[in-house]
Structure formats: structure tokens, C-alpha cells
PALOFI-502109 format. One record per residue (C-alpha): residue number from 1; x, y, z. Coordinates in steps of 0.2 Angstrom, whole numbers. Layout:
@num NUM | u X | v Y | w Z
...
***
This chain:
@num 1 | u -51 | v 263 | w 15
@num 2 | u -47 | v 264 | w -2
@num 3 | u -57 | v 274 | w -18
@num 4 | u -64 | v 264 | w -31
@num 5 | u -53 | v 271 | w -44
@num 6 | u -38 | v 263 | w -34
@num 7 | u -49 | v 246 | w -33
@num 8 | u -52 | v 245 | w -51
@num 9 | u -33 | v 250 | w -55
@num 10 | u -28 | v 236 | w -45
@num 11 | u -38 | v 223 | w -53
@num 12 | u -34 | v 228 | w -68
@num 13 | u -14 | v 226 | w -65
@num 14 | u -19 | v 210 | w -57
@num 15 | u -28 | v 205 | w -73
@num 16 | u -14 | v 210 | w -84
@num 17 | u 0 | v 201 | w -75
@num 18 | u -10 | v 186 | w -73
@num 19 | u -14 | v 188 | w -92
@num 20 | u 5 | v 189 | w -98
@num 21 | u 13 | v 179 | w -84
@num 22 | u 3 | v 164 | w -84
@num 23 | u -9 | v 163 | w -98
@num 24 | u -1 | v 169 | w -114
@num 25 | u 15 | v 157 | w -110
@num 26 | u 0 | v 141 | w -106
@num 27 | u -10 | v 147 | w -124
@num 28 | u 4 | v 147 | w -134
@num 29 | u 13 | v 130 | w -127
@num 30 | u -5 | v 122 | w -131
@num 31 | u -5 | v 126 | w -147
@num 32 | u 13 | v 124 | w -152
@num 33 | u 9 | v 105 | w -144
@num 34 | u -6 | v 102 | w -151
@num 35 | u -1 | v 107 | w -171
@num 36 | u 17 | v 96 | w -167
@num 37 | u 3 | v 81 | w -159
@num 38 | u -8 | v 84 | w -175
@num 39 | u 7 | v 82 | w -188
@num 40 | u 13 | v 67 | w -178
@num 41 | u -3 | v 57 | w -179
@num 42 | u -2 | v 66 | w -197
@num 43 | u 12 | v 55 | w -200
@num 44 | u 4 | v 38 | w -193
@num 45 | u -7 | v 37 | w -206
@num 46 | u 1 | v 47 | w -221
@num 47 | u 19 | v 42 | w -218
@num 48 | u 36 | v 55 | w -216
@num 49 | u 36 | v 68 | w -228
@num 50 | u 45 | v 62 | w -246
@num 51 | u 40 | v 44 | w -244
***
């Protein structure tokens, strides 16, 4: 049987991988998409930049 201590260490690597592995990488694609998305319906309406 394991100690609490060595419970909660766990989680908290678990946490941690799970946070830099997987969810940092999603956030970050999502926002890059969603300002590129924005300036591309931007564009729609106000036309290419210069015109």
C-alpha cells in the first residue's frame, strides 16, 4: 500500500504531463486558428490589406 504523500506526488506528475503534453499544445493551436479564422472572415468583408 502506498502513503498518501506518494499518491498525491503521483497525481501531481500526472497533472503536469497531461498539462504540457496534451493541453498546452491544443490551447495554443486554438488560438493561433482562431486569430488566422478571425482575420480571414476580417478580410471577407474589409478586403486584403492595401486595397
Amino acid at each position: 500500500m502506498t502513503s498518501p504523500e506518494t499518491d498525491t506526488r503521483r497525481n501531481e506528475v500526472r497533472a503536469f504531463l497531461f498539462l504540457t503534453v496534451f493541453l498546452a499544445p491544443i490551447v495554443s493551436i486554438a488560438l493561433v486558428g482562431g486569430l488566422g479564422f478571425s482575420i480571414w472572415i476580417y478580410q471577407m468583408f474589409a478586403g486584403p490589406p492595401g486595397s
